[in-house]
C-alpha positions in Angstrom: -22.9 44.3 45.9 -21.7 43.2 42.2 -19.1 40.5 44.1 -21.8 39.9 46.3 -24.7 38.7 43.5 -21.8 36.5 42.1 -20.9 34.7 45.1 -24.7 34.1 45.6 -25.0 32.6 42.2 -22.4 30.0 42.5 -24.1 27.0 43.9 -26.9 27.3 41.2 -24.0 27.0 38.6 -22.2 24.0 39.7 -25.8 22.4 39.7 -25.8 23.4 35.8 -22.7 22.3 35.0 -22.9 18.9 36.8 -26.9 18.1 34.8 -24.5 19.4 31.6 -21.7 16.8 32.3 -24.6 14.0 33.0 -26.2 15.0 29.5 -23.0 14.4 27.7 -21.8 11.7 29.5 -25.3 9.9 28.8 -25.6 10.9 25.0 -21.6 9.4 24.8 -22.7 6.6 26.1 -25.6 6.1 23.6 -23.4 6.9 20.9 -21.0 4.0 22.0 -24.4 1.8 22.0 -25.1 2.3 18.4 -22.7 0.6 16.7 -23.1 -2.4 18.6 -27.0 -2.9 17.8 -25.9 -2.6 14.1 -25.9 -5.6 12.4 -22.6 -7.5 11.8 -23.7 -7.8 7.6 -26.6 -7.1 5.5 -28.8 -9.7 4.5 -29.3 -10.5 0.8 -32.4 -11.3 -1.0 -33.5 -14.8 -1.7 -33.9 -14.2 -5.1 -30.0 -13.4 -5.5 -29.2 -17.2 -3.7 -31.2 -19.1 -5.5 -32.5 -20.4 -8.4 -36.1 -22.0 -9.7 -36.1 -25.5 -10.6 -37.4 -25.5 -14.6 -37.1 -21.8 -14.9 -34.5 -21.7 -17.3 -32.9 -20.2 -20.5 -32.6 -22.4 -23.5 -30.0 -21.3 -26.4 -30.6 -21.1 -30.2 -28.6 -21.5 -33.0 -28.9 -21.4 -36.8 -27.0 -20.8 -40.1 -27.9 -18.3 -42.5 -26.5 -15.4 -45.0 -26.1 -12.2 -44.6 -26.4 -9.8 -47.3 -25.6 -6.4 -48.6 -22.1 -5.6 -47.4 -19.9 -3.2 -49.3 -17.4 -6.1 -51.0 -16.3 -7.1 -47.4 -18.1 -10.5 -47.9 -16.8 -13.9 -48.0 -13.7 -14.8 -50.8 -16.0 -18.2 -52.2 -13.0 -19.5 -53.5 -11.9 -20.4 -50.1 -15.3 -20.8 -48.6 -17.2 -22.8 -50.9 -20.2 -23.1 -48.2 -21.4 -19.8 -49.0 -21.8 -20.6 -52.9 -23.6 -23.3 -52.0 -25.7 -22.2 -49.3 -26.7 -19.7 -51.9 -27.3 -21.5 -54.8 -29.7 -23.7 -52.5 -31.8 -20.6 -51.3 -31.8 -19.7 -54.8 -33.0 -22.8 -56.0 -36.2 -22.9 -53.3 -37.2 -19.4 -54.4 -37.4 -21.0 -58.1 -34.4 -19.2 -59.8 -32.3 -21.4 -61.3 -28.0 -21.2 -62.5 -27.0 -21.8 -65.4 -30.0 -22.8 -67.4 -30.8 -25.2 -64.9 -34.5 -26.2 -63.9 -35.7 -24.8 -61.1 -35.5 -26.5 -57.6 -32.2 -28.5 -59.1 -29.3 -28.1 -56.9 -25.8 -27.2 -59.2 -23.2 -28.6 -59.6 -20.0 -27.8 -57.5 -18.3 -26.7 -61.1 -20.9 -24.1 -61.7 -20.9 -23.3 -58.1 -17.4 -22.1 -57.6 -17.6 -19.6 -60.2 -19.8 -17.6 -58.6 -17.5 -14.7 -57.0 -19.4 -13.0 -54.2 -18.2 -10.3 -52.7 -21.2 -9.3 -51.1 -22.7 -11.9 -49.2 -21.1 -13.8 -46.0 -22.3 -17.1 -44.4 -22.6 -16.6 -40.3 -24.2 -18.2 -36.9 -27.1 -16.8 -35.5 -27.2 -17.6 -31.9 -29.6 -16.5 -29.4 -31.2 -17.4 -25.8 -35.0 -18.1 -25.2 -35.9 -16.7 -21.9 -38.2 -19.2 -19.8 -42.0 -18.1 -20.8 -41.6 -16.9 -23.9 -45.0 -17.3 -26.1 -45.2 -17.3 -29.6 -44.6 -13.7 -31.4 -42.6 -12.3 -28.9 -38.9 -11.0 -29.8 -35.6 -11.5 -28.8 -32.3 -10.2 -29.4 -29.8 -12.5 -31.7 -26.0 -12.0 -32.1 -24.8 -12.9 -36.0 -21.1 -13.7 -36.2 -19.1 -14.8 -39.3 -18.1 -18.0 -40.0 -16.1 -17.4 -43.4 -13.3 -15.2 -44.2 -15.9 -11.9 -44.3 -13.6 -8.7 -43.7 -17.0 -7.0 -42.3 -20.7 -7.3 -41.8 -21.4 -3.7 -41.3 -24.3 -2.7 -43.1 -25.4 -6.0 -44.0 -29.0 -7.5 -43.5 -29.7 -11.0 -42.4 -32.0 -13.1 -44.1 -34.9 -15.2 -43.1 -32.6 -17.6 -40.7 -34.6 -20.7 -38.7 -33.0 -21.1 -35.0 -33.4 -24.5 -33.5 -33.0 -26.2 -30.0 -30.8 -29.0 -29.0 -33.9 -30.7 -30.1 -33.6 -29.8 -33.4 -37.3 -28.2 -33.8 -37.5 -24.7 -34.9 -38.3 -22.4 -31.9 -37.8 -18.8 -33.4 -37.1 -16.9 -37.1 -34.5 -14.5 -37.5 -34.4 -11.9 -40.1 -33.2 -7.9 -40.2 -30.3 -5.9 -40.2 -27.2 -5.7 -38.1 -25.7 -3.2 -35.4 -22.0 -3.5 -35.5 -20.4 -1.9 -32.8 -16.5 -1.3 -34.6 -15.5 0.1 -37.8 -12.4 0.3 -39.6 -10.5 1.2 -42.8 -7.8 0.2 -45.2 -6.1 1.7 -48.6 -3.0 0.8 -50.1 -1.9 -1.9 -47.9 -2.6 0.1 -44.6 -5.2 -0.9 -42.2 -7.1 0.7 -39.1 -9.6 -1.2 -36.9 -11.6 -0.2 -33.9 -13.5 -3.0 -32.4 -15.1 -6.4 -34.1 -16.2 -6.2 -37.2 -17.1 -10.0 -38.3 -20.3 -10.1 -35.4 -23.0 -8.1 -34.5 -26.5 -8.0 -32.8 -30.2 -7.3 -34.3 -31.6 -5.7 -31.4 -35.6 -8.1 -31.3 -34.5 -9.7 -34.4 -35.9 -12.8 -34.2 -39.5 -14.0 -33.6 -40.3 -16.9 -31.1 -42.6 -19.4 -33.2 -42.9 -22.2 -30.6 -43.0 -21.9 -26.8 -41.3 -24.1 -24.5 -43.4 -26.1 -21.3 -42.3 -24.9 -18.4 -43.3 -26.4 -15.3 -42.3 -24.6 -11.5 -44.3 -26.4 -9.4 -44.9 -30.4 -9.6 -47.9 -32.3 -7.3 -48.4 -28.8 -4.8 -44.9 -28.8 -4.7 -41.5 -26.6 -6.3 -38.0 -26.5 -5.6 -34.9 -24.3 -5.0 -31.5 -25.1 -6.1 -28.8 -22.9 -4.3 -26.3 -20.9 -6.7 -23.5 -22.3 -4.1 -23.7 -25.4 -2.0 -23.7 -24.9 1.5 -24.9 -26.9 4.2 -25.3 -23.7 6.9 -26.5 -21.6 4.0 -29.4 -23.5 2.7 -30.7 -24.4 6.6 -30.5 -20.7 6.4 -32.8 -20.3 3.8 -35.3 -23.0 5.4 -35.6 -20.8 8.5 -36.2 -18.1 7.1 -38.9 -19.3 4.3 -40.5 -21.1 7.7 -40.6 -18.1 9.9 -42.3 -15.9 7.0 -45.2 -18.5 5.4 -45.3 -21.0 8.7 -43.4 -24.3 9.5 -43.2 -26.8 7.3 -42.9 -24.6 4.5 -39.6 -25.4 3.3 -37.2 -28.5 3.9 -34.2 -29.1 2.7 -33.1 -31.9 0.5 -29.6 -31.9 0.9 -27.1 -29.0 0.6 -28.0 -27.2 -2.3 -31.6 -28.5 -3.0 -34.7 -26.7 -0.9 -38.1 -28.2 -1.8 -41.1 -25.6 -1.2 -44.7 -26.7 -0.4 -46.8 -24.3 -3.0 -50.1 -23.1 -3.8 -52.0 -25.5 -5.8 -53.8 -22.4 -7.7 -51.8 -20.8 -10.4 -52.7 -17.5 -9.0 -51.5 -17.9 -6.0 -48.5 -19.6 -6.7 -47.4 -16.1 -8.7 -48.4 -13.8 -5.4 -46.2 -16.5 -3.1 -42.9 -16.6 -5.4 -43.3 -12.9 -5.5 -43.2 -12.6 -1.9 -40.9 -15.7 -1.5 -37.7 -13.9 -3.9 -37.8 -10.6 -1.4 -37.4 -12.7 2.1 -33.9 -11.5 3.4 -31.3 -14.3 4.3 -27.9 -13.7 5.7 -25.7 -15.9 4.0 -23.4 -18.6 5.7 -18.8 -17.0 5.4 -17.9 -19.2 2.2 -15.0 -21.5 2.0 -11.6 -19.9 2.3 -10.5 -20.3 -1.8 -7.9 -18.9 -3.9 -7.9 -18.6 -7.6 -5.1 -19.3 -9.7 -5.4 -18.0 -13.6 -2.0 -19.6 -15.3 -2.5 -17.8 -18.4 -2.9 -14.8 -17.1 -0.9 -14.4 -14.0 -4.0 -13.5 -11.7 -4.1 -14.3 -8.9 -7.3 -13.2 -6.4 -8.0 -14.7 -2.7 -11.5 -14.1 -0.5 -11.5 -13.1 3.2 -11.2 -16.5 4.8 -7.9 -16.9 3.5 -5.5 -17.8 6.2 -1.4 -18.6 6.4 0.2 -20.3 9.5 3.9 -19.4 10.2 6.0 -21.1 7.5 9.6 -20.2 5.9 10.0 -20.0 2.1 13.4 -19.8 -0.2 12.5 -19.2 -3.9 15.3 -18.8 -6.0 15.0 -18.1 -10.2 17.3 -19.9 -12.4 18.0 -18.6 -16.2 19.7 -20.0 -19.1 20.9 -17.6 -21.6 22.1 -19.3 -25.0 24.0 -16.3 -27.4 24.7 -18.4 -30.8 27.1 -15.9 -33.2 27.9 -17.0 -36.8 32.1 -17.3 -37.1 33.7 -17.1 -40.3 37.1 -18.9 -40.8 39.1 -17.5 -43.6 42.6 -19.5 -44.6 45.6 -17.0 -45.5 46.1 -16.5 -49.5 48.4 -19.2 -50.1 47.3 -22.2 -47.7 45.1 -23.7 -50.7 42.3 -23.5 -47.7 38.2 -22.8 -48.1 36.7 -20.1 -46.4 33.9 -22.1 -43.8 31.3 -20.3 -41.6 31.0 -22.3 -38.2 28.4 -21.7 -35.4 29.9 -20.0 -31.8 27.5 -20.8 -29.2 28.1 -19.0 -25.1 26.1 -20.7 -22.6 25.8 -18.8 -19.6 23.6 -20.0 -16.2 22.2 -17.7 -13.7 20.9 -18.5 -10.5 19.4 -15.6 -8.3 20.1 -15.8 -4.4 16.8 -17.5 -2.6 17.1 -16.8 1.0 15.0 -18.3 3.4 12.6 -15.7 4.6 10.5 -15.9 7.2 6.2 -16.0 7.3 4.2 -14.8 9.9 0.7 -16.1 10.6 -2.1 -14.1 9.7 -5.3 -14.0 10.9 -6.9 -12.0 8.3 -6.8 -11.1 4.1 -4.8 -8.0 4.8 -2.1 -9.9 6.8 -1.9 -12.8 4.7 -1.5 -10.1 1.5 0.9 -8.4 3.6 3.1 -11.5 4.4 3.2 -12.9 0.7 4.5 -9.2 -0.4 7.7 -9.5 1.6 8.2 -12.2 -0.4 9.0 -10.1 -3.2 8.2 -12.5 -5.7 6.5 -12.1 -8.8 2.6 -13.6 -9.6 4.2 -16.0 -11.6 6.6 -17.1 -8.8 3.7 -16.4 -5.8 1.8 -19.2 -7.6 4.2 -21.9 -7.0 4.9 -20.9 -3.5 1.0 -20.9 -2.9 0.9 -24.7 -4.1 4.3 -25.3 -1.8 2.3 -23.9 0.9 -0.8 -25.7 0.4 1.0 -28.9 0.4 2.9 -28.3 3.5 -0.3 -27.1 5.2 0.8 -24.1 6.0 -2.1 -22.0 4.2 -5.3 -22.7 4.8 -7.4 -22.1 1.6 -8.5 -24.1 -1.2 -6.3 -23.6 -4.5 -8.3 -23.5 -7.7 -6.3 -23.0 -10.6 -8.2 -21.8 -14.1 
């Protein structure tokens, strides 16, 4: 009866078991669907492209003194700026030198015998972010522009910064963070970071406010961070397909001009929304950079190489110079003359031809260059040598 109930129950589970193999064959098959709805890249915000036409930054700059510092100033005999610079802030506060009247500048004589060791002439240079009002503060950076050994611990003092238009747009004044420090005794020295600049975090006071002006006759622009024609048409669409056609149009391939609320209110509420609209961005040109200085050498995705052979051989001359002394025997009646030896010697390395395959991809192409065996040094002349025998297709840019 056991065998019997089993036999019975067979047909019921091969049914099971066959539902169970269609359940995992169909989830497998949504599983293998997945990836291929993802999208190939994520899209960027528009706010990360572009930029603002008039929304700017404007730098500062101005010359002042900084005070207070613990005999680490500048030596005035070998910057005779600072005296002066002093003796002229003197002179405005009404104090005068040497028995002088006040307001009278010195003379140079009486200048350069002042012997500060406390005071150190600097640059104050700051940036003026685009809608800054009057009283607001920003951060300056103070570096020195003598000999000082240090500015920790000194204060700045009331420092005009000006424009490239030479009218005073902020006032700087207070004391300095400096990030290093360092020590010395006896002739021994120990230094950890810079200690001739520093930065007075809100230390300066925006006096004059600078027109900006987004949008011009109900209409504003946007100036790509790249150029790029597929990019920017890009950008069109999708400023078009968010706020209506017409929108946006593009000037050329960098340039988008915007048709904009009219009402300032509004105009706020549509670059808001206008920054978050996601763009895919168009594969950049295929470019290689070259730092000579350095030895750096760094190449993007689109980098390809065609099938190519290269021979690179190193060459090294090695001059060993040896002073020789002749001395005469005792009764020759000879001097004794020192004469210069010099060994040449010229070594060439063996550059075989090797052989480059094509590749189609960034991991290939690094791949292909390694067998090389060269050196950065040596890969950069063999990129130029394959640039100009088109066999690599990249742009070299060489910093």
């Amino acid at each position: 009866m056991y065998f019997a109930s089993i036999l019975n129950s067979m047909p019921t589970l091969r049914a099971a078991g066959r539902q169970i193999r269609r359940a995992v064959l169909g989830a497998a098959l949504v599983c293998a669907a997945l990836p291929m709805a993802m999208p190939a890249a994520h899209a960027e915000r528009l706010k990360d492209l572009v930029q603002i036409q008039g929304v700017r930054d404007n730098p500062l700059i101005g010359y002042g003194l900084v005070v207070g510092l613990d005999g680490t100033g500048d030596q005035t005999m070998q910057t005779p700026f600072t005296t002066q610079t002093l003796t002229n802030m003197l002179a405005n506060l009404g104090i005068s030198i040497n028995n002088q009247q006040a307001g009278a500048t010195t003379s140079s004589s009486s200048s350069s015998n002042m012997q500060l060791k406390n005071v150190a002439a600097v640059m104050v240079t700051a940036t003026l972010p685009p809608f800054s009002r009057p009283g607001e503060a920003i951060d300056v950076t103070v570096s020195s522009l003598g000999n000082a050994k240090s500015l920790r611990g000194g204060t700045l003092l009331l420092t005009p910064l000006k424009g490239a238009d030479g009218q005073v747009y902020a006032l700087s004044q207070g004391n300095l963070a400096i990030g290093g420090a360092g020590a010395s005794a006896n002739g021994s020295k120990v230094q950890v970071n810079q200690l001739a600049a520093g930065r007075i975090t809100n230390g300066a006071i925006v006096e004059r406010a600078v027109p900006t002006s987004v949008s011009q006759a109900g209409t504003m622009q946007l100036e790509l961070n790249e150029m790029d024609y597929d990019t920017t048409q890009r950008v069109v669409a999708a400023v078009n397909n968010a706020f209506g056609s017409g929108t946006a149009i593009a000037l050329d391939g960098r340039t988008v001009q915007l048709r904009a609320p009219s009402d300032p209110s509004q105009q706020v509420q549509f670059m808001a929304q206008l920054q978050n609209l996601d763009v895919k961005p168009a594969i950049g040109q295929a470019k290689i950079i070259l730092n000579a200085r350095t030895g750096s050498i760094v190449m993007n995705q689109m980098v390809q190489l065609q099938n190519c052979a290269v021979a690179h051989g190193n060459l090294s001359v090695v001059i060993n110079t040896q002073p020789v002394v002749s001395q005469p025997n005792a009764l020759s009646n000879g001097q004794t003359v020192a004469a210069q030896q010099s060994q040449i010697q010229m070594k060439q390395e063996n550059g075989a031809l090797k052989y480059v395959n094509a590749g189609a991809n960034l991991a290939d192409v690094v791949k292909g260059l390694n067998a090389l065996g060269a050196t950065p040094a040596d890969l950069m002349s063999i990129l130029q040598a394959m640039k100009a025998a088109g066999a690599l297709r990249a742009e070299l840019e060489i910093i």
